[in-house]
Structure formats: C-alpha cells, structure tokens
HTML snippet that shows the backbone in 3Dmol.js (N, CA, C, O; Angstrom):
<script src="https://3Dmol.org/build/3Dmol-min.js"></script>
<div id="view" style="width:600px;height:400px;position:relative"></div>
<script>
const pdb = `
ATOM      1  N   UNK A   1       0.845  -1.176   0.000  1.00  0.00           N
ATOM      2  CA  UNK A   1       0.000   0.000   0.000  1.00  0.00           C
ATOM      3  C   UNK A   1       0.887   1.235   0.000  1.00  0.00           C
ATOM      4  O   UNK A   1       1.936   1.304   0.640  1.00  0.00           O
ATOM      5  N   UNK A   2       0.361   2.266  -0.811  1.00  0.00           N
ATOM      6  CA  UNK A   2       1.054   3.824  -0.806  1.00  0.00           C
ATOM      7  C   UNK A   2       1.535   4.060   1.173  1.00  0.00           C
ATOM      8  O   UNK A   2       0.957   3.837   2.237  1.00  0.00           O
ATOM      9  N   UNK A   3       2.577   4.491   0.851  1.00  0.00           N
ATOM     10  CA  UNK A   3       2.880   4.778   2.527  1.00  0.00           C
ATOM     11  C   UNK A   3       3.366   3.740   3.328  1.00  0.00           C
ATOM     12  O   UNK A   3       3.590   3.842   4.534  1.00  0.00           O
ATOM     13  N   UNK A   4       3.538   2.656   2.587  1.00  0.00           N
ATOM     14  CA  UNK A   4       4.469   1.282   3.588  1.00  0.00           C
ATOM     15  C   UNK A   4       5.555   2.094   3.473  1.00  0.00           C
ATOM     16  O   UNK A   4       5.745   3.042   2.711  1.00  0.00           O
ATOM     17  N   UNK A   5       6.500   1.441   4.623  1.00  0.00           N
ATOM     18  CA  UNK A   5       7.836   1.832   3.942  1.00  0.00           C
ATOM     19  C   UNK A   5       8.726   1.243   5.403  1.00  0.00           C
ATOM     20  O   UNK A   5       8.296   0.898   6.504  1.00  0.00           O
ATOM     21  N   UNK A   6       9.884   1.298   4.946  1.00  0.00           N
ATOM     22  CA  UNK A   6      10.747  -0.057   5.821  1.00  0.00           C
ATOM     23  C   UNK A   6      11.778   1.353   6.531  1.00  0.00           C
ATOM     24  O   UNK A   6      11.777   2.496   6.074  1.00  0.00           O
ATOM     25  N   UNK A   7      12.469   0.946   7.548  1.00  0.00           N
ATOM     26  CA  UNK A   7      13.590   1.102   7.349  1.00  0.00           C
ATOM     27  C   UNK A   7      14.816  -0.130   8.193  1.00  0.00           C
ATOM     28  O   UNK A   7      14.645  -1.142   8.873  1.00  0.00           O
ATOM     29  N   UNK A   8      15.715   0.420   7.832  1.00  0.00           N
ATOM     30  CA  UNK A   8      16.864  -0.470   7.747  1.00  0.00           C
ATOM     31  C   UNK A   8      18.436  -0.068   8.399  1.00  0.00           C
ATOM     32  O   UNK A   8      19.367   0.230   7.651  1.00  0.00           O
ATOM     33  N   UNK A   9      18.548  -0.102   9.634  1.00  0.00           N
ATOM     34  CA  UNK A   9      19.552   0.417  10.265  1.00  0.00           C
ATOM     35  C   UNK A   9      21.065  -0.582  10.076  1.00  0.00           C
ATOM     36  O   UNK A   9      20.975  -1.809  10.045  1.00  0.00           O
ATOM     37  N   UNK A  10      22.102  -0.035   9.987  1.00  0.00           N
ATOM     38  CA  UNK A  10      23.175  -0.999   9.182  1.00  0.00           C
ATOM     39  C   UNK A  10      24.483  -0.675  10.395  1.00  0.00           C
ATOM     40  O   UNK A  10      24.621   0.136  11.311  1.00  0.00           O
ATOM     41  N   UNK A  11      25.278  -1.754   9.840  1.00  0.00           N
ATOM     42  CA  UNK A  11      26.718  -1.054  11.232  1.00  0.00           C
ATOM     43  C   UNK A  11      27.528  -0.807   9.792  1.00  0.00           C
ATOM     44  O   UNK A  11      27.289  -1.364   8.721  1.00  0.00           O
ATOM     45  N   UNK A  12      28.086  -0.265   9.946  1.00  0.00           N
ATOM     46  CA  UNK A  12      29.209   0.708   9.146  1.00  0.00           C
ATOM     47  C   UNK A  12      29.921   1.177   9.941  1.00  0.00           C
ATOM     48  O   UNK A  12      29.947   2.359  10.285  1.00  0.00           O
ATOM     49  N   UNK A  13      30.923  -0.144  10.526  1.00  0.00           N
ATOM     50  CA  UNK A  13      32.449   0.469  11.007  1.00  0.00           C
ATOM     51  C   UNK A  13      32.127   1.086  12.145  1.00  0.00           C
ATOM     52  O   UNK A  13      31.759   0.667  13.243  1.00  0.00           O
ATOM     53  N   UNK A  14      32.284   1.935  11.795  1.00  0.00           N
ATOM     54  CA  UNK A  14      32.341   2.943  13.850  1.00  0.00           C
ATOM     55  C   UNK A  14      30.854   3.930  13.701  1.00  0.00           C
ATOM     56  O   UNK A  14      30.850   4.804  14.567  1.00  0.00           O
ATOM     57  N   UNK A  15      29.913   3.958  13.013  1.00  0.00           N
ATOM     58  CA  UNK A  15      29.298   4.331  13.059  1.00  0.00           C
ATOM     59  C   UNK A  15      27.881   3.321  12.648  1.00  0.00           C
ATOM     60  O   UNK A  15      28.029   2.110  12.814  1.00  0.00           O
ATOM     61  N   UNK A  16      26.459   3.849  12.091  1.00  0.00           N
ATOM     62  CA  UNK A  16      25.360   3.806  11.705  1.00  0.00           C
ATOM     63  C   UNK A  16      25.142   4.367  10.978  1.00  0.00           C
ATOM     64  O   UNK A  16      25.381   5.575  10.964  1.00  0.00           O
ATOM     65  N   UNK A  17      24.359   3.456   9.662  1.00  0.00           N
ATOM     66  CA  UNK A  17      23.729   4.087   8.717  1.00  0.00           C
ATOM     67  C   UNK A  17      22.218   3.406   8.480  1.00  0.00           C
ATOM     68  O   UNK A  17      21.823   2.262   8.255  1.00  0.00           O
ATOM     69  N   UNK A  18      21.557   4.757   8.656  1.00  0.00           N
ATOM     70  CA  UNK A  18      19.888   4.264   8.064  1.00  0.00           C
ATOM     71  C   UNK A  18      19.301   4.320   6.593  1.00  0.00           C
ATOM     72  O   UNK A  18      19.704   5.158   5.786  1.00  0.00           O
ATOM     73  N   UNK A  19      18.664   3.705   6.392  1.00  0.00           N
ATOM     74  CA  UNK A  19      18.143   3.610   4.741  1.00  0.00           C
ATOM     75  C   UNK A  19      16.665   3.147   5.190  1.00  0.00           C
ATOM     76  O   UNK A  19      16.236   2.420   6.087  1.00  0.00           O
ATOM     77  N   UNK A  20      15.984   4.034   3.975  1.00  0.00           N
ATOM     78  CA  UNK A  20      14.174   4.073   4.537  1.00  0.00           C
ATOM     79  C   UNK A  20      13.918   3.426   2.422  1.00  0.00           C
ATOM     80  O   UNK A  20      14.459   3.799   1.381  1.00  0.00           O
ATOM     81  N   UNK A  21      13.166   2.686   2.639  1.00  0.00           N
ATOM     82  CA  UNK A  21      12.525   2.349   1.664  1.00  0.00           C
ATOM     83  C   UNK A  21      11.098   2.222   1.683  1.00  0.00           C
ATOM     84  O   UNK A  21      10.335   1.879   2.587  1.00  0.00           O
ATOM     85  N   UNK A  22      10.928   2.516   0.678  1.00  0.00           N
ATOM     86  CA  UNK A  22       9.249   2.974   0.704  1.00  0.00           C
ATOM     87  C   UNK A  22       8.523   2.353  -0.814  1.00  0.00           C
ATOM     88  O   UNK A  22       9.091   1.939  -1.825  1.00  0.00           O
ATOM     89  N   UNK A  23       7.181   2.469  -0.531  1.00  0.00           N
ATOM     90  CA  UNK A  23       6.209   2.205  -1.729  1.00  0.00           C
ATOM     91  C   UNK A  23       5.579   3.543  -2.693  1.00  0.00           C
ATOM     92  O   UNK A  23       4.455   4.005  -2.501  1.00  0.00           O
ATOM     93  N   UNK A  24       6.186   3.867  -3.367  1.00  0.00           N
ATOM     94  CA  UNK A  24       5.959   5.641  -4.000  1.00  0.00           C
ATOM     95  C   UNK A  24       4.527   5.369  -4.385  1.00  0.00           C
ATOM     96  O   UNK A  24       3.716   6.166  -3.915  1.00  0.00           O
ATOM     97  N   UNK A  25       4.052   4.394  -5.151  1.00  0.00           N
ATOM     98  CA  UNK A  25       2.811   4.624  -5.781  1.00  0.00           C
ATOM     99  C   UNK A  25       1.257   3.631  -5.525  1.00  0.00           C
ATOM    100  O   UNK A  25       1.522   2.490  -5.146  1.00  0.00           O
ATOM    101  N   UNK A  26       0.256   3.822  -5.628  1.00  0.00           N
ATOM    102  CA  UNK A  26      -0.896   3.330  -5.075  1.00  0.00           C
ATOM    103  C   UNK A  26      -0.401   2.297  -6.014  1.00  0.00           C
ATOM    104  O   UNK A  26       0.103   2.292  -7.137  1.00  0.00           O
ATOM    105  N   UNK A  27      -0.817   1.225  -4.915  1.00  0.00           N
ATOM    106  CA  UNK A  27      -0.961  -0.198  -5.539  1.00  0.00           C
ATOM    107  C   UNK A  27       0.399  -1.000  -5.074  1.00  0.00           C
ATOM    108  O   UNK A  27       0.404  -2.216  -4.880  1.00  0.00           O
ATOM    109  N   UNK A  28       1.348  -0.303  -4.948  1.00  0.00           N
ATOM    110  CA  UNK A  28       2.677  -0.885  -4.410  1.00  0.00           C
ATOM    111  C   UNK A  28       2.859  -1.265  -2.902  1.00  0.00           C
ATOM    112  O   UNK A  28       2.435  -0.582  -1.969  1.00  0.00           O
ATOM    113  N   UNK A  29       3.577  -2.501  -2.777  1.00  0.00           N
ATOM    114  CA  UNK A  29       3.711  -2.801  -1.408  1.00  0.00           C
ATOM    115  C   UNK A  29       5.028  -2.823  -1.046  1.00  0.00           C
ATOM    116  O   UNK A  29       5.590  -2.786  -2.141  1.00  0.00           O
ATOM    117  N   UNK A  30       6.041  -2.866  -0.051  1.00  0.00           N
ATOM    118  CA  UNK A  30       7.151  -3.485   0.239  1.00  0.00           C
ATOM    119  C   UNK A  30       7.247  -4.462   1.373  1.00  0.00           C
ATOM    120  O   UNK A  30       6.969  -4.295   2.561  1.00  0.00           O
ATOM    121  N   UNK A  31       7.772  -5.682   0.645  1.00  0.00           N
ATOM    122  CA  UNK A  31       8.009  -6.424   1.160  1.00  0.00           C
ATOM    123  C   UNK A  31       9.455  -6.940   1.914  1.00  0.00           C
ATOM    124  O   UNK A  31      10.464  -6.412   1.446  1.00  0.00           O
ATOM    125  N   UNK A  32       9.666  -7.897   3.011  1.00  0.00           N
ATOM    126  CA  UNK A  32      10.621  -7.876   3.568  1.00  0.00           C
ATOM    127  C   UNK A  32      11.324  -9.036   3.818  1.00  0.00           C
ATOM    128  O   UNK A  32      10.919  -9.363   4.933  1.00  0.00           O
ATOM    129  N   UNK A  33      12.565 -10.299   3.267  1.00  0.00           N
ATOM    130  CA  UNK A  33      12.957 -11.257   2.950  1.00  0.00           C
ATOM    131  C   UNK A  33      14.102 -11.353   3.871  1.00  0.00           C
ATOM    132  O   UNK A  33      14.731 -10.323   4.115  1.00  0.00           O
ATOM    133  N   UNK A  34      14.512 -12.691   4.515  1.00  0.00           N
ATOM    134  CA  UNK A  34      15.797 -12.821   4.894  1.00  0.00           C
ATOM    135  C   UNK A  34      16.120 -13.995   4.507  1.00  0.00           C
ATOM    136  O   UNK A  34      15.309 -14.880   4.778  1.00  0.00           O
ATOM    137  N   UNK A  35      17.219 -14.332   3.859  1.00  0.00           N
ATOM    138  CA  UNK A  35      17.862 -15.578   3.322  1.00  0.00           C
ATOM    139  C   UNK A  35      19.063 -15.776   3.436  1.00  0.00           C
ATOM    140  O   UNK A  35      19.738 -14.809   3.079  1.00  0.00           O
ATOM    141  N   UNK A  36      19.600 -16.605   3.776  1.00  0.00           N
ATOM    142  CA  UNK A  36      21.054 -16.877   3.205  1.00  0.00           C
ATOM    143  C   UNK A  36      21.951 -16.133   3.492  1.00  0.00           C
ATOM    144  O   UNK A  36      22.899 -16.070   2.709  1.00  0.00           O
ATOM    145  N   UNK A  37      21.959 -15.321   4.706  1.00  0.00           N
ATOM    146  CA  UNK A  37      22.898 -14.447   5.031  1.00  0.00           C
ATOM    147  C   UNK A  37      22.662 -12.696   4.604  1.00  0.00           C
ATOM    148  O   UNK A  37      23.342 -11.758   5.021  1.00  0.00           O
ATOM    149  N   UNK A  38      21.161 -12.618   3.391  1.00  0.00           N
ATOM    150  CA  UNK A  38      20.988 -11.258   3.202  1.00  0.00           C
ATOM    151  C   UNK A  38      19.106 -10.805   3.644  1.00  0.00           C
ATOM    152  O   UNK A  38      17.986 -11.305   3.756  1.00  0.00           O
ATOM    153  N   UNK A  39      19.673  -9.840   3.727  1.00  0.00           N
ATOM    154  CA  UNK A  39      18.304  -8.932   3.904  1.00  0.00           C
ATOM    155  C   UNK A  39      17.781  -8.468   3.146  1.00  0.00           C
ATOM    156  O   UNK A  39      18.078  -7.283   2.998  1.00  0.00           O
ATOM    157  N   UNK A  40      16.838  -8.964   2.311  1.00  0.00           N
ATOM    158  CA  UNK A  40      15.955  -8.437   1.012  1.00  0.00           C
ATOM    159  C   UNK A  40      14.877  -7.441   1.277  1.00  0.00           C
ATOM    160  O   UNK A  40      13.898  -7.932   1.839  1.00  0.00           O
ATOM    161  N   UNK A  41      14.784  -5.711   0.921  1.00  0.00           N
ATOM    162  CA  UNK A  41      13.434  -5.082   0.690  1.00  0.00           C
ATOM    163  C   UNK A  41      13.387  -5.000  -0.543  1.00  0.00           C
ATOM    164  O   UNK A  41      14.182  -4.591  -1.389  1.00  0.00           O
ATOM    165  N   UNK A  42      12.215  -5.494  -0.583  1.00  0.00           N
ATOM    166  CA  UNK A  42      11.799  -5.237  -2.182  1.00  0.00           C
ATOM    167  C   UNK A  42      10.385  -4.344  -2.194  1.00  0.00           C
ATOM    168  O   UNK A  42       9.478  -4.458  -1.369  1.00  0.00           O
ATOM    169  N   UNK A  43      10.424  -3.355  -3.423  1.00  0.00           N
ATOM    170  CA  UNK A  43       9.129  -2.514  -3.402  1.00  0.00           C
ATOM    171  C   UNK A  43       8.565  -3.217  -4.252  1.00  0.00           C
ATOM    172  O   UNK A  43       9.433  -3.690  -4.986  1.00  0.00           O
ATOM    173  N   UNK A  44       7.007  -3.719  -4.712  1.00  0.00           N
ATOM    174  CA  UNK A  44       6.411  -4.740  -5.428  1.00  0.00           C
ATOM    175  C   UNK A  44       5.076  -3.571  -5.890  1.00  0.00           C
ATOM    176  O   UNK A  44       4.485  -2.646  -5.333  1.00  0.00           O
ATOM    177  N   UNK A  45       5.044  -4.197  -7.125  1.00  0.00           N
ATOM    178  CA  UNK A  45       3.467  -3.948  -7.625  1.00  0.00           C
ATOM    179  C   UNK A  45       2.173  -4.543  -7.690  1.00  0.00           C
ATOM    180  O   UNK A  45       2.136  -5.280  -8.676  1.00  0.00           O
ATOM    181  N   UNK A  46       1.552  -4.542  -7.329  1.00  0.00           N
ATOM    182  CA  UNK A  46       0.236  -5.782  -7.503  1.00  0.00           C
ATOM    183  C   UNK A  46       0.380  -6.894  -8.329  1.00  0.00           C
ATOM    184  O   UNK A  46      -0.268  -7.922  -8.134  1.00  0.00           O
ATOM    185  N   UNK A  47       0.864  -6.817  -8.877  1.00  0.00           N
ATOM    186  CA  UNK A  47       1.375  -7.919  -9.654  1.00  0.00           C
ATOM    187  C   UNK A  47       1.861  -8.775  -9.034  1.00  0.00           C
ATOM    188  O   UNK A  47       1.284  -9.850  -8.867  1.00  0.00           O
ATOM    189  N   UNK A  48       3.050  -8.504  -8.540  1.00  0.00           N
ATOM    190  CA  UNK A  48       4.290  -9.052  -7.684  1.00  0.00           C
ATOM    191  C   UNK A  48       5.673  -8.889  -8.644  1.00  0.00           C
ATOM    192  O   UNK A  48       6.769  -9.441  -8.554  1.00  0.00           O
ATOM    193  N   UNK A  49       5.097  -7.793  -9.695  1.00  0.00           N
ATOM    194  CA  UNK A  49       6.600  -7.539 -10.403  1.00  0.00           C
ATOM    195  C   UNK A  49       7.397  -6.479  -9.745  1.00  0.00           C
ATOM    196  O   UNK A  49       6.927  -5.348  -9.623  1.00  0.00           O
ATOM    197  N   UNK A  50       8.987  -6.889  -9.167  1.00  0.00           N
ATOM    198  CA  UNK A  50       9.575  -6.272  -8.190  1.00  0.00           C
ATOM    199  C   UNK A  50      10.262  -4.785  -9.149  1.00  0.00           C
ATOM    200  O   UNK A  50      11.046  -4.974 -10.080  1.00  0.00           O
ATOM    201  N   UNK A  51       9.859  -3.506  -8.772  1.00  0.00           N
ATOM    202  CA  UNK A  51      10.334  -2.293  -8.720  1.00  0.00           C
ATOM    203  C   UNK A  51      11.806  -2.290  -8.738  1.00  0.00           C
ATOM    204  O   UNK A  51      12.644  -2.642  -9.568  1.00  0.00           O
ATOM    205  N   UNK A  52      11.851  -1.805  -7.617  1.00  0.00           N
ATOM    206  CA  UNK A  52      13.197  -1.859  -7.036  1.00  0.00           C
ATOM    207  C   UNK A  52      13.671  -2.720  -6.115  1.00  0.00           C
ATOM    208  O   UNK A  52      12.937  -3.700  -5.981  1.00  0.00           O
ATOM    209  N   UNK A  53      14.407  -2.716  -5.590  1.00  0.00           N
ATOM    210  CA  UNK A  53      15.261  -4.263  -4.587  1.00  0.00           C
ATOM    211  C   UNK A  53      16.610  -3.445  -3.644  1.00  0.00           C
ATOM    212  O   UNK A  53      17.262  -2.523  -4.135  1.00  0.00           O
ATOM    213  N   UNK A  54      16.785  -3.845  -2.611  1.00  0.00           N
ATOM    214  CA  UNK A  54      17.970  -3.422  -1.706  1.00  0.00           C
ATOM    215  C   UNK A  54      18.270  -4.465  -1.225  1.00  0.00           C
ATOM    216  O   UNK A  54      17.270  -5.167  -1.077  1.00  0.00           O
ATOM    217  N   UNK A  55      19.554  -5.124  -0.762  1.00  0.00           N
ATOM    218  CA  UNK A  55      19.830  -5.917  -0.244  1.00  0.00           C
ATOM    219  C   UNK A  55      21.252  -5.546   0.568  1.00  0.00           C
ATOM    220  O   UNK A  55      22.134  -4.718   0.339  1.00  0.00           O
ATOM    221  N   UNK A  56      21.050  -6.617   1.699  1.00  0.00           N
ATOM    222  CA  UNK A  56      21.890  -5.819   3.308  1.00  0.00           C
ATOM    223  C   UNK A  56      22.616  -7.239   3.365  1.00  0.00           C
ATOM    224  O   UNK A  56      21.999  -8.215   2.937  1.00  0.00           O
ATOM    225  N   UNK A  57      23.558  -7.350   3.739  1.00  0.00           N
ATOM    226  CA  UNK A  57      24.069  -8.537   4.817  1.00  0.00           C
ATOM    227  C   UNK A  57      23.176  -8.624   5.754  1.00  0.00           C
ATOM    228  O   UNK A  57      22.440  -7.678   6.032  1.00  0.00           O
ATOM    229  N   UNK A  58      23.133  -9.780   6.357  1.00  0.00           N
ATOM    230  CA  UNK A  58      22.297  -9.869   7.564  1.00  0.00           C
ATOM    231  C   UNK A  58      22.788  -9.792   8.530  1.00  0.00           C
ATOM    232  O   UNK A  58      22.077  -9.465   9.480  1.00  0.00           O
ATOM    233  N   UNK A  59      24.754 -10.145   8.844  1.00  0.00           N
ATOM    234  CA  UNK A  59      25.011 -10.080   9.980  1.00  0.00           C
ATOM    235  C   UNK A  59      25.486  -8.371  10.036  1.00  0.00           C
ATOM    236  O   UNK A  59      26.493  -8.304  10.741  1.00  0.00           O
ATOM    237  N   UNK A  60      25.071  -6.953   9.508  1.00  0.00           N
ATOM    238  CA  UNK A  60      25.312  -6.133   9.876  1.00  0.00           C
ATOM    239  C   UNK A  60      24.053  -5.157   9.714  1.00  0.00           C
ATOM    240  O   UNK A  60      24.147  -3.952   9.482  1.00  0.00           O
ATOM    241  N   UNK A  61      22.641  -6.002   9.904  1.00  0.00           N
ATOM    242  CA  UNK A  61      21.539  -4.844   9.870  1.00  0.00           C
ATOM    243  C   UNK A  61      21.391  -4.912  11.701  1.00  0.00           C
ATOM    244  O   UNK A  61      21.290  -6.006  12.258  1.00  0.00           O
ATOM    245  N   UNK A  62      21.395  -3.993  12.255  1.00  0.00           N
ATOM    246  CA  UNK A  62      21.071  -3.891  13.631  1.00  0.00           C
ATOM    247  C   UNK A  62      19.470  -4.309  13.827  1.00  0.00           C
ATOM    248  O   UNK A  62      18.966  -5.214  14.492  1.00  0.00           O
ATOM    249  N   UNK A  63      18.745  -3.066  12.798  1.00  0.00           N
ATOM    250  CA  UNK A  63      17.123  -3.171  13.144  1.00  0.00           C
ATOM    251  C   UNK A  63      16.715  -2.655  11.812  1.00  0.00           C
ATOM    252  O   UNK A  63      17.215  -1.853  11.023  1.00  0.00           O
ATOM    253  N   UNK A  64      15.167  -3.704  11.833  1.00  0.00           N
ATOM    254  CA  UNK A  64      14.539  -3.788  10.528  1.00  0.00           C
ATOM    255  C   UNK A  64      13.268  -3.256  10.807  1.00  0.00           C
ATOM    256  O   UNK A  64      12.588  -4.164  11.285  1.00  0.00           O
ATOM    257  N   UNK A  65      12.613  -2.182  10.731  1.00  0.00           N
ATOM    258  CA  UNK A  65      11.863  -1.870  11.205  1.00  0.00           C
ATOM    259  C   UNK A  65      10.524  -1.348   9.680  1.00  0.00           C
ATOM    260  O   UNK A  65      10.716  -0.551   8.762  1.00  0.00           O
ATOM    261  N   UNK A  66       9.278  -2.186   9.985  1.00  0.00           N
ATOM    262  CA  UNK A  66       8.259  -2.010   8.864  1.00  0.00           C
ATOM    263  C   UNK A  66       7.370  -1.006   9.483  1.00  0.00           C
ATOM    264  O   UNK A  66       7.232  -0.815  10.691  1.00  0.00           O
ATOM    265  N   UNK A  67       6.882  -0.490   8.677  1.00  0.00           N
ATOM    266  CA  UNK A  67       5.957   0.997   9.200  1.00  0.00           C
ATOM    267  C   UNK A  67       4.675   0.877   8.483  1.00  0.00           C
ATOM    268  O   UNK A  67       4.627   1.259   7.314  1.00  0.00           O
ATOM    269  N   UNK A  68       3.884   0.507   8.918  1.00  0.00           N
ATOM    270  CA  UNK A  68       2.266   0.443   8.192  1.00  0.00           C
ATOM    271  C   UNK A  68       1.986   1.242   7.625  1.00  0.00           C
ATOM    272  O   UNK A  68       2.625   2.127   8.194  1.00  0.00           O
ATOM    273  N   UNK A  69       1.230   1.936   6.487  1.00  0.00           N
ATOM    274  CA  UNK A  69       0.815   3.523   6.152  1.00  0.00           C
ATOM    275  C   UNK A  69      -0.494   3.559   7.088  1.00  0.00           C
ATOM    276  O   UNK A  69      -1.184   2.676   7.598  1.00  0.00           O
ATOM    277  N   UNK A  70      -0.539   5.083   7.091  1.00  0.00           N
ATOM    278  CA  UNK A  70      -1.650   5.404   7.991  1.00  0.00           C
ATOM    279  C   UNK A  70      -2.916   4.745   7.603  1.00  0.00           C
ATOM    280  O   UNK A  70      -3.082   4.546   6.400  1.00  0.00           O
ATOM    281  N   UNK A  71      -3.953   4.327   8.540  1.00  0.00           N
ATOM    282  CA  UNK A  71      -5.290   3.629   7.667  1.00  0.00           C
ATOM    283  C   UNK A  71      -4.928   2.259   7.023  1.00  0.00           C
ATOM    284  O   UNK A  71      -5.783   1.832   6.247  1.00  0.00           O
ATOM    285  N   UNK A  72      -3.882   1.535   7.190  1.00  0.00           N
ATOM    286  CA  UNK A  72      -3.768   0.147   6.569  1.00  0.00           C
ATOM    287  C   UNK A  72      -4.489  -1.115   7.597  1.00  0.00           C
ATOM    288  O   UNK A  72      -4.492  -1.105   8.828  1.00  0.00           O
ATOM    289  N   UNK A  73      -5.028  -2.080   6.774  1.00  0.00           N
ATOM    290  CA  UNK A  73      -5.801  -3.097   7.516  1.00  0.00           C
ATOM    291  C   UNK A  73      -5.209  -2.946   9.016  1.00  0.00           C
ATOM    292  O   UNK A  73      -5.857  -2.678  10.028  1.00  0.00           O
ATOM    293  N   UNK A  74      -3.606  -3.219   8.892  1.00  0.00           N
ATOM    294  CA  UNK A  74      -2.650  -3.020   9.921  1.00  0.00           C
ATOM    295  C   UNK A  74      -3.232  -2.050  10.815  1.00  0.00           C
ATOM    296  O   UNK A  74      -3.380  -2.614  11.899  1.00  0.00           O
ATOM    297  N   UNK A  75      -3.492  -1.271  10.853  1.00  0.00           N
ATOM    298  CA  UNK A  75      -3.507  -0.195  11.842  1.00  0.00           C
ATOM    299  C   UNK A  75      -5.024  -0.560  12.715  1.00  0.00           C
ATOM    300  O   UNK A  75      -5.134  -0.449  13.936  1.00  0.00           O
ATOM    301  N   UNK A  76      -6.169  -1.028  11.745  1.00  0.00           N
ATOM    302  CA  UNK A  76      -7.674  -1.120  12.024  1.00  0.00           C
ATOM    303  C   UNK A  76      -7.446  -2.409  13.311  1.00  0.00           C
ATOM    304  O   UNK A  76      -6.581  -3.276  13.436  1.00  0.00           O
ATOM    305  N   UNK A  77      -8.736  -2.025  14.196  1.00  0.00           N
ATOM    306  CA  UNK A  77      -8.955  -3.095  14.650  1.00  0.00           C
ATOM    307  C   UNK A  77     -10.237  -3.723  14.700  1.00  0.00           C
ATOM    308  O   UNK A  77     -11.259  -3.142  14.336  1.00  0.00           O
ATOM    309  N   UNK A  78     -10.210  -5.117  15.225  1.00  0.00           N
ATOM    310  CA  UNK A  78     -11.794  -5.244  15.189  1.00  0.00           C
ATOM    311  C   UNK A  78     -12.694  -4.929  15.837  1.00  0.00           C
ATOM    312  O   UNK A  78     -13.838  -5.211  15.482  1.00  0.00           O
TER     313      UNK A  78
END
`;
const viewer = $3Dmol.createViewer("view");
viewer.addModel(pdb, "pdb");
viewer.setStyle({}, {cartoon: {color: "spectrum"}});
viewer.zoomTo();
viewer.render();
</script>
C-alpha cells in the first residue's frame, strides 16, 4: 500500500547508517525477505513484479523496522 515503507539500520564500522525504503505509488507494497545471510526489501506492484530491490548482509543490519501507512488493515482493529 502507498505509505508502507521499511527502514533499515546498518553497522558501518564505527558508526550507523539508516536507509528508509518505501512504496511511491498506489498499488505498491514493500516487502521484507531474509535468506542466506541477506536482507531483502523489495518494493512490489500488484502484480508481484519487483520495482526496485535493496539488499543488506544480515550479519550487519542492527534493526529492521516495517511501518504500516496510515489507515492500513494493519492499523484497524476489530
């Protein structure tokens, strides 16, 4: 949904680096993969044809953090 969007905190040496990925357009989702040692966000279209793609090591993401858009099923309750 418009307004998902991830972010992705990394170790870089003596410091931290954050990276925010997001869904730019209605109809897009991002999704969130771990395999094999990497950390997959991928931004997707209804389809499931992948946009764009980022990929992390896994042993240097600190925190993976998904952000609902405002008003998503996510947020509703029953």
């Amino acid at each position: 949904m418009k307004g998902d969007w991830v972010e992705v905190v990394l170790e870089a040496g003596n410091e931290t680096r954050t990276y925010e990925i997001a869904a730019t357009r209605a109809g897009r989702r991002v999704e969130v993969n771990i395999r094999r040692g990497v950390a997959e966000v991928v931004e997707v279209t209804r389809s499931g044809t992948p946009v764009r793609t980022a990929r992390f090591m896994a042993s240097r993401v600190l925190a993976l953090v998904e952000h609902p858009a405002a008003g998503s099923a996510a947020d509703q309750k029953d």
